[in-house]
DSSP file (Angstrom, degrees, kcal/mol; ACC not computed):
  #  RESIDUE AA STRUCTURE BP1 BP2  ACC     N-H-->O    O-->H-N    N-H-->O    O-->H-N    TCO  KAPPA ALPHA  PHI   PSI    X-CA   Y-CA   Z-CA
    1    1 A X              0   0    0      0, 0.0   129,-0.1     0, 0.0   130,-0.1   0.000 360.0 360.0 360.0 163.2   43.9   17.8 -144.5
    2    2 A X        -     0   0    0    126,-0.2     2,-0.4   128,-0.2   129,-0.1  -0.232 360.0-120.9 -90.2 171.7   40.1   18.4 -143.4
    3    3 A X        -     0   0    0     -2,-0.0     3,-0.1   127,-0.0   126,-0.1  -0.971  32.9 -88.8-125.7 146.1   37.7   15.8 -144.3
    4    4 A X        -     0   0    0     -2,-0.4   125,-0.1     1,-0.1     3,-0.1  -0.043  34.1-128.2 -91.0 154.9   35.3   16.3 -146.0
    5    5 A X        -     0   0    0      1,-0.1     2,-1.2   123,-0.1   122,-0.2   0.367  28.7-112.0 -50.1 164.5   31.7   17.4 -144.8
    6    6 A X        -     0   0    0     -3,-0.1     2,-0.4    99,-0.1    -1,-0.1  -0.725  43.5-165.6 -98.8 118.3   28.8   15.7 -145.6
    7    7 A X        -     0   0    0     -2,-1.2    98,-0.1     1,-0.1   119,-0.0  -0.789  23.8-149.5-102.1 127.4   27.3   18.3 -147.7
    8    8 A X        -     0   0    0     96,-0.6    -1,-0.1    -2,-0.4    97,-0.1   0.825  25.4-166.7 -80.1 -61.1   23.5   18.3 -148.8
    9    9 A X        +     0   0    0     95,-0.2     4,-0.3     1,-0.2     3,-0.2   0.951  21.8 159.3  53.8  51.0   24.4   20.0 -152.0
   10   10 A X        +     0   0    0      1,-0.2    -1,-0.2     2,-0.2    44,-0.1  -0.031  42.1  93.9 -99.2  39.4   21.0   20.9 -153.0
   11   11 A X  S    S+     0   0    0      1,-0.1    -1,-0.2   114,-0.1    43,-0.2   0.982  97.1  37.8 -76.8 -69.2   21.4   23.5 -155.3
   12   12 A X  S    S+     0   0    0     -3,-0.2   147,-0.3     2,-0.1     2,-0.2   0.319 105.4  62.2 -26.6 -33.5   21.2   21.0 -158.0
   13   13 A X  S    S-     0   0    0     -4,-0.3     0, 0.0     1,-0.1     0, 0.0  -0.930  81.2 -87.6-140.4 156.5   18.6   18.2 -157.2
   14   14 A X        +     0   0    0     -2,-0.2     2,-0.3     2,-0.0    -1,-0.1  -0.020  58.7 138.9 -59.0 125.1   15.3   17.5 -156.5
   15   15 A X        -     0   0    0     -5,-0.1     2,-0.5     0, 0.0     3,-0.1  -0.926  66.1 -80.5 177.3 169.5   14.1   17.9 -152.9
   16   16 A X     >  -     0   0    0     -2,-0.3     4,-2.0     1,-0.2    -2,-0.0  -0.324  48.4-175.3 -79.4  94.3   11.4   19.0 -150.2
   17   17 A X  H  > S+     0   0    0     -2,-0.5     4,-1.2     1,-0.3     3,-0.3   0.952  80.7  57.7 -74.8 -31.0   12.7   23.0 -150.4
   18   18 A X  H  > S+     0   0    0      1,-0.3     4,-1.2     2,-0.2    -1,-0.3   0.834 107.1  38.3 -59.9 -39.6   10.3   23.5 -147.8
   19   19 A X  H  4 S+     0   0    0      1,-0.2     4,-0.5     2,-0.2    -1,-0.3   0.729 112.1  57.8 -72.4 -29.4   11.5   21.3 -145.5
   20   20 A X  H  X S+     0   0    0     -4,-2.0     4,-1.2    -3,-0.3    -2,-0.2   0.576 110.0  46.7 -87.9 -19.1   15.4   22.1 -146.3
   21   21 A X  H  X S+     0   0    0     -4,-1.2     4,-2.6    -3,-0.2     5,-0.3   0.902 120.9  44.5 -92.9 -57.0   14.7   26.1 -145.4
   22   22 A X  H  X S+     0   0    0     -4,-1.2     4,-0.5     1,-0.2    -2,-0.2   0.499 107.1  48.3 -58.9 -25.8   13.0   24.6 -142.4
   23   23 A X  H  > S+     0   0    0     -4,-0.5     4,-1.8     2,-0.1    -1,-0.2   0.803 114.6  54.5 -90.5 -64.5   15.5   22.1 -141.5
   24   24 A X  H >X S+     0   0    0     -4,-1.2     3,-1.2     1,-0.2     4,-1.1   0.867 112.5  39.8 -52.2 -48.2   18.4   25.5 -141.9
   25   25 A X  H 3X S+     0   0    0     -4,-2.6     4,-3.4     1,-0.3     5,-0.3   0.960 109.4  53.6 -73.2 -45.0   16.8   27.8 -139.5
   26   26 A X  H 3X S+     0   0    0     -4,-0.5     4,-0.9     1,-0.3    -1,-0.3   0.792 118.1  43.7 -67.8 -20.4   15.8   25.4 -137.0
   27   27 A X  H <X S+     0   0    0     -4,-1.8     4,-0.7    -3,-1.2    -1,-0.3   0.846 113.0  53.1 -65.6 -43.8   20.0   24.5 -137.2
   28   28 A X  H  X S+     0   0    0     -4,-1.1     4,-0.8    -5,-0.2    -2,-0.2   0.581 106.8  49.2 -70.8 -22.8   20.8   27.9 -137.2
   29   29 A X  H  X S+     0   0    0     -4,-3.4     4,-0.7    -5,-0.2    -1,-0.2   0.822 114.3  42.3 -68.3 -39.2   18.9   28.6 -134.2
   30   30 A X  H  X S+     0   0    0     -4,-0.9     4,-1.0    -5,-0.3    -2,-0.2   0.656 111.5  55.4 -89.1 -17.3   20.2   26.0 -132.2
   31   31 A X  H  X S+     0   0    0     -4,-0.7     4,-2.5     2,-0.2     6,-0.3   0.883 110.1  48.6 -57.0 -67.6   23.9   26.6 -133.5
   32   32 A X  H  <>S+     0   0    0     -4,-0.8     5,-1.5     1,-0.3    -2,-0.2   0.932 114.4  46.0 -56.1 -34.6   23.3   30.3 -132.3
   33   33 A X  H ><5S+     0   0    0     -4,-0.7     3,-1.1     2,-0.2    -1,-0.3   0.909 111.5  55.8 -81.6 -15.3   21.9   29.0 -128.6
   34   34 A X  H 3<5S+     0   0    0     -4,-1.0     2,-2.8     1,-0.3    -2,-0.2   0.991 109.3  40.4 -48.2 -83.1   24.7   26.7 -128.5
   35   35 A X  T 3<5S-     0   0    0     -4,-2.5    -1,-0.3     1,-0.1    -2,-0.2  -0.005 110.3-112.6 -76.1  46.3   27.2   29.1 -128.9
   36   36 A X  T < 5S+     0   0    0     -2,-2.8     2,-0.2    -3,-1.1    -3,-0.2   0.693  71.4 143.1  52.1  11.7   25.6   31.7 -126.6
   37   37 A X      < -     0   0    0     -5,-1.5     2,-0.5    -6,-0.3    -1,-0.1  -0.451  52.3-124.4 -89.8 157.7   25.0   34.1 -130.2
   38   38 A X        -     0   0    0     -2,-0.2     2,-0.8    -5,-0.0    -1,-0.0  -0.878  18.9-163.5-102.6 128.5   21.7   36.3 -130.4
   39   39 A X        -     0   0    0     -2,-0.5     2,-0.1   -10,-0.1    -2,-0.0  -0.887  20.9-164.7-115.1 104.2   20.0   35.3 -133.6
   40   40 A X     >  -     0   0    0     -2,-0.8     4,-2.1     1,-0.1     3,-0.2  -0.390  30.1-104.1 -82.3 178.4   17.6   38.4 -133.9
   41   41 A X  T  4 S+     0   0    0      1,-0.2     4,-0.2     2,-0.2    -1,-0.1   0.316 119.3  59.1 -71.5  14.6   14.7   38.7 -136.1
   42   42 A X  T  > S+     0   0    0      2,-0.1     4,-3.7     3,-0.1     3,-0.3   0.663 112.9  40.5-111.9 -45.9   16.2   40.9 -138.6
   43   43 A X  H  > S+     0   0    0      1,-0.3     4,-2.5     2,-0.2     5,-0.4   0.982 109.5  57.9 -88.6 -33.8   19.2   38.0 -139.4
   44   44 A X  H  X S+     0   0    0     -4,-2.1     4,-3.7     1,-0.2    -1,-0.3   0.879 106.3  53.3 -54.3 -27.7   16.7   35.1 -139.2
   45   45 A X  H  > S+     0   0    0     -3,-0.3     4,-4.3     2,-0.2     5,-0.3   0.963 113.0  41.7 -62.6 -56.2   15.1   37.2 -142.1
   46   46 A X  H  X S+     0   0    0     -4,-3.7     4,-3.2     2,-0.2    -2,-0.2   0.957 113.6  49.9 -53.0 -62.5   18.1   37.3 -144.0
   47   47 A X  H  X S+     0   0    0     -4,-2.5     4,-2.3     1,-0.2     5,-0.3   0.939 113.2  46.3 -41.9 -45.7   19.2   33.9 -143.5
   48   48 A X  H  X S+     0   0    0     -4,-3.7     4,-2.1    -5,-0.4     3,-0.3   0.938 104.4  58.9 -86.7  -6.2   16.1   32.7 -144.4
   49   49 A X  H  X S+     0   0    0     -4,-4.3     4,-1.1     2,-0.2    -1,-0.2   0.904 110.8  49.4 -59.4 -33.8   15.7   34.9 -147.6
   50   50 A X  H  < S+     0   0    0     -4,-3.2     5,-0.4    -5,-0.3    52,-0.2   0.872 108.8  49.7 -21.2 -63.0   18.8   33.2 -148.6
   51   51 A X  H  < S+     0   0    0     -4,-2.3    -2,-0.2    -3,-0.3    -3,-0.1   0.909  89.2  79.0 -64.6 -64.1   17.4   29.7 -147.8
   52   52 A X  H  < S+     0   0    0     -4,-2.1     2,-0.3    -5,-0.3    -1,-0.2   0.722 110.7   8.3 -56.0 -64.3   14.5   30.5 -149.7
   53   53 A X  S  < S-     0   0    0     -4,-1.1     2,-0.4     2,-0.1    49,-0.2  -0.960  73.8-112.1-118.3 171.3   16.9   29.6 -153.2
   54   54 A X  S    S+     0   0    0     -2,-0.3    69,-2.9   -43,-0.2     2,-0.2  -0.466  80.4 129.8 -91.3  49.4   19.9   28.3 -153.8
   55   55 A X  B     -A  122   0A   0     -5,-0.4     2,-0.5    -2,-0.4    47,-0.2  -0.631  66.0-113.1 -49.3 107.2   20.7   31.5 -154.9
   56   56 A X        -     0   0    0     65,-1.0    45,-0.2    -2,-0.2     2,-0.2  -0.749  38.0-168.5 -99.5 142.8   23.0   34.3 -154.8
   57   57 A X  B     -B  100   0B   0     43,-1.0    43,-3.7    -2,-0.5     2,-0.3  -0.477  11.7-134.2 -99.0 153.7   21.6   37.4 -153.2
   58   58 A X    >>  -     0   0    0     41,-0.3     4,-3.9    -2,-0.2     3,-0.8  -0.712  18.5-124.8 -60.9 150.2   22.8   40.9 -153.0
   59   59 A X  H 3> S+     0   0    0     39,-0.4     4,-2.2     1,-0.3     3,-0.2   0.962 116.5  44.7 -68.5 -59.0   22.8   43.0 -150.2
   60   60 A X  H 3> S+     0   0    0      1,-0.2     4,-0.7     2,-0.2    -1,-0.3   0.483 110.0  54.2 -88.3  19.6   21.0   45.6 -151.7
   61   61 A X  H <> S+     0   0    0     -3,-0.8     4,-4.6     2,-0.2    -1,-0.2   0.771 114.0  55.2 -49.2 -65.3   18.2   42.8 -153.2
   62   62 A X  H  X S+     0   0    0     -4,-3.9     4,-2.5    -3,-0.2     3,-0.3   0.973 104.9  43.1 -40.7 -65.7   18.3   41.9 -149.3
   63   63 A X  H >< S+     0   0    0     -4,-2.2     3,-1.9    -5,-0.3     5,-0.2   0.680 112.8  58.9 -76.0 -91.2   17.5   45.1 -147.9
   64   64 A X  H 3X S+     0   0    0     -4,-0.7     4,-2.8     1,-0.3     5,-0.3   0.295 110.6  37.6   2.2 -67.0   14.9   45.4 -150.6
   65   65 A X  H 3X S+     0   0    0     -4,-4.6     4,-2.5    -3,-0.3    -1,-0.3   0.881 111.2  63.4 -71.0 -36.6   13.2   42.6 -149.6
   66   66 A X  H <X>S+     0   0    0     -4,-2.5     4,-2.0    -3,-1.9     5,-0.9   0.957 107.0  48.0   3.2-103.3   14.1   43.8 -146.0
   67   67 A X  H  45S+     0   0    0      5,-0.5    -2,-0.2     1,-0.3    -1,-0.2   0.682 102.8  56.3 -14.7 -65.8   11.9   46.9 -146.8
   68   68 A X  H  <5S+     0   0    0     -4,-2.8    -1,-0.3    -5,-0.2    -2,-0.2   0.924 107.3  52.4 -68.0 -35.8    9.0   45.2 -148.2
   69   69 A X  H  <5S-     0   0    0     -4,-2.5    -2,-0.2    -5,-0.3    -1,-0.2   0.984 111.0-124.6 -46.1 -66.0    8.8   43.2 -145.0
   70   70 A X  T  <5S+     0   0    0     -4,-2.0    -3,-0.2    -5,-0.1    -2,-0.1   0.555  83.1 119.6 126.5  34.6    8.8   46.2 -143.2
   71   71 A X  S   <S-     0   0    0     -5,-0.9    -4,-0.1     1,-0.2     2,-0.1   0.824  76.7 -41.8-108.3 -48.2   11.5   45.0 -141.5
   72   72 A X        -     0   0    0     -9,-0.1    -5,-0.5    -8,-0.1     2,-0.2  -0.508  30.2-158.1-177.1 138.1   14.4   48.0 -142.7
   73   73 A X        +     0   0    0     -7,-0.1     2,-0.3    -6,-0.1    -9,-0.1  -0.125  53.5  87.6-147.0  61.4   15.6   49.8 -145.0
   74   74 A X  S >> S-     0   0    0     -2,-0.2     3,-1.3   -11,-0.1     4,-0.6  -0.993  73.0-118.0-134.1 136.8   19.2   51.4 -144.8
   75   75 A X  H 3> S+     0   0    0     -2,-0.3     4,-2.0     1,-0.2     5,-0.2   0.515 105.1  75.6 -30.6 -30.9   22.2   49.4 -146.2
   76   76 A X  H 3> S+     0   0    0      1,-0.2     4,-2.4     2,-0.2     5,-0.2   0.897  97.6  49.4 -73.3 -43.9   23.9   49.4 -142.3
   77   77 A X  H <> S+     0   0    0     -3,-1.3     4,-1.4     2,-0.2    -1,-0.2   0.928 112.0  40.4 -65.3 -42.1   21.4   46.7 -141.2
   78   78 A X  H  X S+     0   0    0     -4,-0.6     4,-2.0     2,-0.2     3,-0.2   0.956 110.4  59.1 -63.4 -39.6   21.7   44.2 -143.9
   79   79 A X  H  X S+     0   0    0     -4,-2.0     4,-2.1     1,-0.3     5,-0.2   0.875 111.9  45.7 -63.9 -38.0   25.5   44.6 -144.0
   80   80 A X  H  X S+     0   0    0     -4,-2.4     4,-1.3     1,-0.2    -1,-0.3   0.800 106.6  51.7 -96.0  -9.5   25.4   43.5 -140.3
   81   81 A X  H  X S+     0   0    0     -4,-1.4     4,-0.7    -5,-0.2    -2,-0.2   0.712 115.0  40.4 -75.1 -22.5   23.2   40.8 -140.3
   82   82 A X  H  X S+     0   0    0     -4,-2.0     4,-1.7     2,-0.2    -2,-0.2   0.590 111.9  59.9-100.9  -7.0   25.0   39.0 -143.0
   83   83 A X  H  X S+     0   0    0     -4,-2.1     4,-1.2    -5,-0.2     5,-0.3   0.929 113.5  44.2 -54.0 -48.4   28.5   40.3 -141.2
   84   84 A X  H  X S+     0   0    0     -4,-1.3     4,-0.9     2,-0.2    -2,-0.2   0.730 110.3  47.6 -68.3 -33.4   26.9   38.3 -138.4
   85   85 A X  H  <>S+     0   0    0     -4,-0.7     5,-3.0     2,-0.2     6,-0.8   0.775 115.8  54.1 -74.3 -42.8   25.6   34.9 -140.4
   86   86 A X  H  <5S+     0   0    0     -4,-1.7     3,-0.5     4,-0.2    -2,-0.2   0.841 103.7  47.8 -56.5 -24.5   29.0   35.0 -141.8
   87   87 A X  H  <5S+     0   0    0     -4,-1.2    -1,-0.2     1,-0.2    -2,-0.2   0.788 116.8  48.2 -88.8 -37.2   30.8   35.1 -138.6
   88   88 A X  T  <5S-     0   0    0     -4,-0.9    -1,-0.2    -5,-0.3    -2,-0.2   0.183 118.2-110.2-107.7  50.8   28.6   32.3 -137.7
   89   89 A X  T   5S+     0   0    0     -3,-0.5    16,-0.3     2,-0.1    -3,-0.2   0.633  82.7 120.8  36.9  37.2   29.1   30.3 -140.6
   90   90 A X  S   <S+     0   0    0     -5,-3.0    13,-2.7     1,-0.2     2,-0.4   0.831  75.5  24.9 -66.7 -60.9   25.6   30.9 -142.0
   91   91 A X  E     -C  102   0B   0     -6,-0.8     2,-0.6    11,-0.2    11,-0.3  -0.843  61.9-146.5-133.2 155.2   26.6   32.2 -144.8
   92   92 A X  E     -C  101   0B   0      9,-5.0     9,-0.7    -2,-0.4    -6,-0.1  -0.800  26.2-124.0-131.7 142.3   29.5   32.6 -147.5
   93   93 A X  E     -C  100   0B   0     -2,-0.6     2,-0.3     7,-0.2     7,-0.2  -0.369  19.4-148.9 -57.3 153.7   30.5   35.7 -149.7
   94   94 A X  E  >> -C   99   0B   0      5,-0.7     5,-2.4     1,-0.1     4,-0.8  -0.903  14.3-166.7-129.9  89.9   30.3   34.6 -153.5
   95   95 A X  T  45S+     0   0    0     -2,-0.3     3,-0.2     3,-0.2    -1,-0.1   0.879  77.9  54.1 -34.5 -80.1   33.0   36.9 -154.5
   96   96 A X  T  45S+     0   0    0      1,-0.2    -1,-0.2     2,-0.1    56,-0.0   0.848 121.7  40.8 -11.1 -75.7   32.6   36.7 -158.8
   97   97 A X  T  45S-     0   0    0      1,-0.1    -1,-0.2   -40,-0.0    -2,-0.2   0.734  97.6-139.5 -70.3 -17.7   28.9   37.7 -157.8
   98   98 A X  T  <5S+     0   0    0     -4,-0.8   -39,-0.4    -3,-0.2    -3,-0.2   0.975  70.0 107.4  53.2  57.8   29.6   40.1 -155.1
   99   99 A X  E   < - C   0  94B   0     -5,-2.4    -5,-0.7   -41,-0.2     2,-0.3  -0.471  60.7-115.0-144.5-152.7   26.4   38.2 -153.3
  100  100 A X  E     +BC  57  93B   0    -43,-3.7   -43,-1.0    -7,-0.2     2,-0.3  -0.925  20.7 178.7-139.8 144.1   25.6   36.1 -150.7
  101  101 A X  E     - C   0  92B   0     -9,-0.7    -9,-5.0    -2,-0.3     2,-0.7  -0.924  34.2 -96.6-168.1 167.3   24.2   32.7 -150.1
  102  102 A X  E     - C   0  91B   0     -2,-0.3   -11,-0.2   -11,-0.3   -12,-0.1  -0.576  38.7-115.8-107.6 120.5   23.4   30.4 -147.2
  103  103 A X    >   -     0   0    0    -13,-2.7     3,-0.6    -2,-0.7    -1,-0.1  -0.158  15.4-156.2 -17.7  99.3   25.7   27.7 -146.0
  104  104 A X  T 3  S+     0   0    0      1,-0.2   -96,-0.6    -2,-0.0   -95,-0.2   0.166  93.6  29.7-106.7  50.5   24.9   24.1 -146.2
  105  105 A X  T >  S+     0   0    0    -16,-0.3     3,-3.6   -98,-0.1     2,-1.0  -0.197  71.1 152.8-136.6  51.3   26.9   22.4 -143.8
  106  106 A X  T <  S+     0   0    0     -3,-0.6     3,-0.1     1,-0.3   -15,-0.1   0.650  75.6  61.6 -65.9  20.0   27.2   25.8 -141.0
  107  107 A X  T 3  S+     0   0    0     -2,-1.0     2,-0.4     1,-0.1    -1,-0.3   0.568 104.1  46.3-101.4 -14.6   27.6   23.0 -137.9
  108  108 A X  S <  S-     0   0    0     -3,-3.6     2,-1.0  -102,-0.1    -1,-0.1  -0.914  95.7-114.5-131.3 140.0   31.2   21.3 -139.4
  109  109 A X        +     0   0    0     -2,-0.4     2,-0.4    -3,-0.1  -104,-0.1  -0.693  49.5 149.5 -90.8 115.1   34.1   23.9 -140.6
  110  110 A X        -     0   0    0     -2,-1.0     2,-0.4    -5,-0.1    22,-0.1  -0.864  53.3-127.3-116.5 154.0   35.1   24.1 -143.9
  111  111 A X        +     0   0    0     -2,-0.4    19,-0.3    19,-0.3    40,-0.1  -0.635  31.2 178.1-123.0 117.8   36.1   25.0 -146.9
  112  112 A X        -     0   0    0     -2,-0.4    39,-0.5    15,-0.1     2,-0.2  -0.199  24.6-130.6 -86.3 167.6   34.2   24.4 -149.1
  113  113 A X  E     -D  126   0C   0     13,-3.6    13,-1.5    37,-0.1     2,-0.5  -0.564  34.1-120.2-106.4 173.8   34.6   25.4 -153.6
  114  114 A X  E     -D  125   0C   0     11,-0.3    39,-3.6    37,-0.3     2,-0.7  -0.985  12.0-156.2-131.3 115.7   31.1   27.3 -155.4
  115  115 A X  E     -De 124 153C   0      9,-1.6     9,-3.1    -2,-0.5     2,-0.5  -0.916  20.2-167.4-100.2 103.3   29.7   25.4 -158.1
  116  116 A X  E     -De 123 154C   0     37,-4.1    39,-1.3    -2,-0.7     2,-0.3  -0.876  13.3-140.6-123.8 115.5   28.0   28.7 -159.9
  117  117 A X  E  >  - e   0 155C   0      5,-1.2     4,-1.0    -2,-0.5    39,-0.2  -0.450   1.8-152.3 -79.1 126.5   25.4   27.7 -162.7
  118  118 A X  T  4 S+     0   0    0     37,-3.8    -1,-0.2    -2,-0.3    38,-0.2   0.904  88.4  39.6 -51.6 -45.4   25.7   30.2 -165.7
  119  119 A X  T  4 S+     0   0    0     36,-0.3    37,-0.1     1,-0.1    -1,-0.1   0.984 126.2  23.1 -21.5-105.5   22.0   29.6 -166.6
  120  120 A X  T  4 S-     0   0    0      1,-0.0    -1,-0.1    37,-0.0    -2,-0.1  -0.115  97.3-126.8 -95.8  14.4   19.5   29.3 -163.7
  121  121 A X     <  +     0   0    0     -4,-1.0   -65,-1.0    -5,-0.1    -3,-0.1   0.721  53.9 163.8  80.5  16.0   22.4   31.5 -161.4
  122  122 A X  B     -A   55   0A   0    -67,-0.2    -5,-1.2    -5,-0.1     2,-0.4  -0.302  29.0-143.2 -68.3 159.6   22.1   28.3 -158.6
  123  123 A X  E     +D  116   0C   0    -69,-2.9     2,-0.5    -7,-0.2    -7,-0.2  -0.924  20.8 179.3-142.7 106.8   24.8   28.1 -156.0
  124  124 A X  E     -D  115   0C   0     -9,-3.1    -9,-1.6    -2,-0.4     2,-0.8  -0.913  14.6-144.2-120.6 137.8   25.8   25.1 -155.2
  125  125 A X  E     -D  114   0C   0     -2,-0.5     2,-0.4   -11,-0.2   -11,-0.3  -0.689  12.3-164.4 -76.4 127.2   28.8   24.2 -152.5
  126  126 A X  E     -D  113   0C   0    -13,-1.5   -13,-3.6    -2,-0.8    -2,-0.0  -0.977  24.0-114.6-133.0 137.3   31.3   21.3 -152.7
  127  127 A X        -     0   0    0     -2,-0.4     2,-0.4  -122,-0.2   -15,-0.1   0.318  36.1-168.5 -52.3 166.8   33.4   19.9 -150.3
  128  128 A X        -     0   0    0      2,-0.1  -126,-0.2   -16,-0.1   -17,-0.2  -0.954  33.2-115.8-144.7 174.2   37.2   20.3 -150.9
  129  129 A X  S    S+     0   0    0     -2,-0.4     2,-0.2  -126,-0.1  -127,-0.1   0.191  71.7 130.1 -90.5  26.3   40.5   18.9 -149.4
  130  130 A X        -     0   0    0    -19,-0.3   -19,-0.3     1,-0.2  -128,-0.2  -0.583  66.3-102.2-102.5 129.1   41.3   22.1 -148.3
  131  131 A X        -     0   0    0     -2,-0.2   -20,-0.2     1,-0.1    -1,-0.2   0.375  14.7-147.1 -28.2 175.5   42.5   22.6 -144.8
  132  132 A X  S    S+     0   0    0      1,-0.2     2,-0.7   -22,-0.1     3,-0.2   0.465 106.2  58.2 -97.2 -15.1   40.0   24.1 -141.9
  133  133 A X  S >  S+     0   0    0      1,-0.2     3,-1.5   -24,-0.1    -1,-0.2  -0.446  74.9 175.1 -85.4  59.0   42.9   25.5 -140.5
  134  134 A X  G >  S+     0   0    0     -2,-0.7     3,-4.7     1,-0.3    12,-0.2   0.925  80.0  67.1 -51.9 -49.2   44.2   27.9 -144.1
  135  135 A X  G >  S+     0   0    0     11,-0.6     3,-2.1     1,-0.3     4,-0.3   0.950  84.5  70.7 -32.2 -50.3   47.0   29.3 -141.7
  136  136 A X  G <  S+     0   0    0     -3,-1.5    -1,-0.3     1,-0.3     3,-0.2   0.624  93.2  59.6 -53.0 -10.7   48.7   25.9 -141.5
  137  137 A X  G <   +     0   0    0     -3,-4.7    -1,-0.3    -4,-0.2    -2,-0.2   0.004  65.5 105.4 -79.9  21.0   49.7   26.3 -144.8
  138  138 A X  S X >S+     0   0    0     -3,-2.1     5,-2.2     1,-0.2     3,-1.5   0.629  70.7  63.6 -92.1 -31.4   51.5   29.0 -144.6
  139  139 A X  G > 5S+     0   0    0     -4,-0.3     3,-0.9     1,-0.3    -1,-0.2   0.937 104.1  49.8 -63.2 -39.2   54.9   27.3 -144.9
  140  140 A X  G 3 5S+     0   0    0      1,-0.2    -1,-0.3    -4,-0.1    -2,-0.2   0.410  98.4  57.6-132.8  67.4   54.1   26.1 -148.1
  141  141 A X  G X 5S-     0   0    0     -3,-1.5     3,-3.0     3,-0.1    -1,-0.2  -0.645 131.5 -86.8-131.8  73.3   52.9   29.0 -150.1
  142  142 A X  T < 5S-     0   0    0     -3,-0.9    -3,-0.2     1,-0.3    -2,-0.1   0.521  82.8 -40.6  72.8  30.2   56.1   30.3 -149.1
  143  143 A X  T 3 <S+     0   0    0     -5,-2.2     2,-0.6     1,-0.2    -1,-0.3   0.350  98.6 134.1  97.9 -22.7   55.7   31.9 -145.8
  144  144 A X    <   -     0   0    0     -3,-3.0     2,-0.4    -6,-0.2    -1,-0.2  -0.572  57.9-130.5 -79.3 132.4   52.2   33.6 -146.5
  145  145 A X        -     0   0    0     -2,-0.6     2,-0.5    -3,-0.1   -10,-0.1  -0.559  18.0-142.6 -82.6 138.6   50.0   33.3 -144.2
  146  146 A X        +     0   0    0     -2,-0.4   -11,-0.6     1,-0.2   -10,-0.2  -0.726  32.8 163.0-108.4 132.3   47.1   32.1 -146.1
  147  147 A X        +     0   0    0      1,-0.5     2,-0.4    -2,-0.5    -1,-0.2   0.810  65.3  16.4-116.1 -35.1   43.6   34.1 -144.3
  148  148 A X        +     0   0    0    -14,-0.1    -1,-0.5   -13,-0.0     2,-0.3  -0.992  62.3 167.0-123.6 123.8   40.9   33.9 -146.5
  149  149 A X        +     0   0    0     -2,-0.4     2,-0.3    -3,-0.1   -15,-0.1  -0.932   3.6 176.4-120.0 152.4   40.5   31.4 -149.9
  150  150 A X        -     0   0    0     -2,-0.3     2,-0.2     2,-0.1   -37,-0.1  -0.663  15.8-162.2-169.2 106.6   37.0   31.0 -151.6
  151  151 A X        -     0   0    0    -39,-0.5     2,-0.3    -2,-0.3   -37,-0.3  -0.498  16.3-171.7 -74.6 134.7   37.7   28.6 -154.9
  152  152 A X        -     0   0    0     -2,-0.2     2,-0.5   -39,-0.2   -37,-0.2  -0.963  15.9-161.8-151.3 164.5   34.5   29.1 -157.4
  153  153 A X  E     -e  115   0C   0    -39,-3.6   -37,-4.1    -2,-0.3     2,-0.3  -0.959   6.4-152.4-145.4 129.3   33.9   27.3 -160.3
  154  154 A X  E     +e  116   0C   0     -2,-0.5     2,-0.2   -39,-0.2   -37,-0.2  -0.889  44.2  99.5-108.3 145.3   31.1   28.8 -163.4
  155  155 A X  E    S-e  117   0C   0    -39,-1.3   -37,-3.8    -2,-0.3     2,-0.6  -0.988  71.4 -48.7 166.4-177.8   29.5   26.5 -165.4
  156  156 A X        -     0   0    0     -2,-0.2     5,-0.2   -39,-0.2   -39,-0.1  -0.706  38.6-151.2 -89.2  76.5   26.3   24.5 -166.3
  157  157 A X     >  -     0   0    0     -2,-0.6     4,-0.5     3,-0.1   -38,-0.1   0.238  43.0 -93.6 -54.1 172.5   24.5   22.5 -163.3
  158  158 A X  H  > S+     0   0    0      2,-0.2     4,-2.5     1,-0.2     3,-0.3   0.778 119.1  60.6 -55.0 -38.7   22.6   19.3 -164.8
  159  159 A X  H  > S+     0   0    0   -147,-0.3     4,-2.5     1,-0.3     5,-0.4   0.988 110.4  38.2 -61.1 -54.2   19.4   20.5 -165.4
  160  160 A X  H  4 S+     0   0    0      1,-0.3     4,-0.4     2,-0.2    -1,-0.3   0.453 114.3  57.1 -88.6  25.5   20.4   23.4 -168.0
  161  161 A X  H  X S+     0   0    0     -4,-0.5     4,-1.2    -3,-0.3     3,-0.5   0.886 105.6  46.5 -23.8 -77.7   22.9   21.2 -169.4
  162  162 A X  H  < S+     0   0    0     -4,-2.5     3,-0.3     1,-0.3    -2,-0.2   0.814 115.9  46.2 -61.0 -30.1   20.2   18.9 -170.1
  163  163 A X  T  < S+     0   0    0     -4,-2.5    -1,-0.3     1,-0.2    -3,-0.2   0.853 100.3  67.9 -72.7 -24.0   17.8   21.9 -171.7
  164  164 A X  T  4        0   0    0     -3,-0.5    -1,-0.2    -4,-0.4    -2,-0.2   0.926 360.0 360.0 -58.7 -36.9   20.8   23.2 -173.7
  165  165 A X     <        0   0    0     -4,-1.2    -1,-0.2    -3,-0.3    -2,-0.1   0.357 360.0 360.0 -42.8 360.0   20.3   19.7 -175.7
């Protein structure tokens, strides 16, 4: 079993968002020189429109926003910049939404479950006991080799809990 990452988990709670967008690129940057990846300006854009809430985006919301940047505006470009924050564990598919949203642990491998608020639409991640390795479990789900899982969970974060009252 994995253990789990230490996860920020700041979809939910109060903190310095400016400093937390600022604190992910500057990770994501050094992640990318580490590992010899090109983080061009077009995927720093993305990532950080992600960052910007704790949110899940669409691609075509992205290339929208793309657009008004002036940045691009045909479907082939977003689709490969977030192929590319995905590959480098930037960012994770939210299936149920068919959207997007930016990682918070992309240094430690995981898998991690989606805490998705019905309300205020927040995305939050939490750690799980889940291998890192899924393949290794392939004996016992019966021989399938397991390649892709992404657990999510709908519901009420604290806040609109506490306004539903």
């Amino acid at each position: 079993m994995s253990q789990n990452p230490p996860m920020p988990n700041t979809a939910f709670t109060r903190h310095d968002h400016t400093k937390c967008v600022r604190t992910a690129l500057g990770a994501a940057d050094a992640l990318c020189e580490t590992r010899k990846a090109r983080m061009t300006p077009t995927r720093r854009r993305v990532l950080e429109i992600l960052l910007e809430e704790h949110k899940a985006i669409g691609a075509y919301d992205l290339l929208e926003r793309l657009r008004v940047d002036g940045i691009a505006d045909k479907p082939p470009v977003a689709y490969r910049a977030l192929n590319f924050l995905i590959e480098q564990g930037f960012v994770h598919r939210i299936e149920k939404l068919n959207a997007y949203v930016a990682c918070d642990a992309p240094e430690v491998s995981h898998n991690p479950m989606f805490l998705i608020c019905d309300t205020c639409h927040n995305v939050a991640e939490q750690p799980t006991d889940l291998p890192d390795n899924l393949g290794s479990t392939s004996k016992d789900a019966g021989g399938f080799l397991i390649q892709t899982m992404v657990i999510e969970a709908q519901g009420l974060c604290p806040t609109c809990q506490k306004d539903q009252k």
